[in-house]
C-alpha positions, -999 to 999 in steps of 0.1 A, spaced: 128 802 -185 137 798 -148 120 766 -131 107 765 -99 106 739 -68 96 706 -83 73 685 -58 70 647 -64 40 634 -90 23 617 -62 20 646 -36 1 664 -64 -22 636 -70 -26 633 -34 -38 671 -30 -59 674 -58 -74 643 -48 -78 657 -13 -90 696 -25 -116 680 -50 -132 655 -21 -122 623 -38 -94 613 -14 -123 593 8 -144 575 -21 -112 561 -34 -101 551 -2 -127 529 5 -128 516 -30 -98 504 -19 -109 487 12 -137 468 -2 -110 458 -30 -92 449 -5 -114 427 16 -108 395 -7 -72 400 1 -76 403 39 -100 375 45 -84 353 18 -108 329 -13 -122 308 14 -137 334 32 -145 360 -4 -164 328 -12 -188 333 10 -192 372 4 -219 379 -10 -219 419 -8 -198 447 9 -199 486 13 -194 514 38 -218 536 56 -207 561 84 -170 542 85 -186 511 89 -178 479 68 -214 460 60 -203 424 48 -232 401 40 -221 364 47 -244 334 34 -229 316 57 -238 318 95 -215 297 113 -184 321 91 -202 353 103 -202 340 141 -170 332 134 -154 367 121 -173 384 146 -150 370 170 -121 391 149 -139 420 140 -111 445 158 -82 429 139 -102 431 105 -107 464 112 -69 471 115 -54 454 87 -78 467 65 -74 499 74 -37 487 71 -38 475 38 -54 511 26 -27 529 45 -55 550 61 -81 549 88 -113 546 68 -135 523 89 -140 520 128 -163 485 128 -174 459 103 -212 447 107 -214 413 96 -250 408 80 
C-alpha cells in the first residue's frame, strides 16, 4: 500500500471546520470564553451577559461607573481579544 503526503491533524480540523461553516461560531465561543480572561474576576464580576452580533461584543455591566470606565478602553479590548482568539472576530464592544 503506497501512502501519500501526510498534512498535520490540525490543518485538517481547521478546513473542515472552515468548509462546514463552523470556523466563525467557534471562534467567538472562544472570545466570550475569553472575556473573563481579558478583563480579569474583578471586572467578570460585574458581567452579567455577553454575545456577538454583526462583529460586535454586547457586554452588559451592572455596574455604571465600570462601563464608563471600559469605554474609555474599548479599542484595546477589542485587540487583545481578538488577540487571545488568534483571529479578527469583533470590530467594537457595546457596553450595555
Amino acid at each position: 500500500m503506497k501512502r501519500g503526503v501526510t498534512e498535520p491533524l490540525g490543518d485538517i480540523i481547521r478546513r473542515l471546520l472552515r468548509e462546514q461553516s463552523l470556523e466563525t461560531p467557534l471562534n467567538q465561543y472562544r472570545l466570550i470564553d475569553a472575556w473573563k480572561d481579558v478583563v480579569g474576576p474583578g471586572i467578570a464580576r460585574y458581567t452579567t451577559n455577553v454575545y456577538i452580533k454583526n462583529q460586535a461584543l454586547y457586554v452588559h455591566l451592572s455596574s455604571s461607573v465600570l462601563r464608563q470606565e471600559l469605554m474609555m478602553s474599548r479599542k484595546m479590548l477589542v485587540q487583545n481579544l481578538n488577540a487571545q482568539v488568534g483571529s479578527q472576530v469583533i470590530v467594537d464592544i457595546i457596553f450595555c
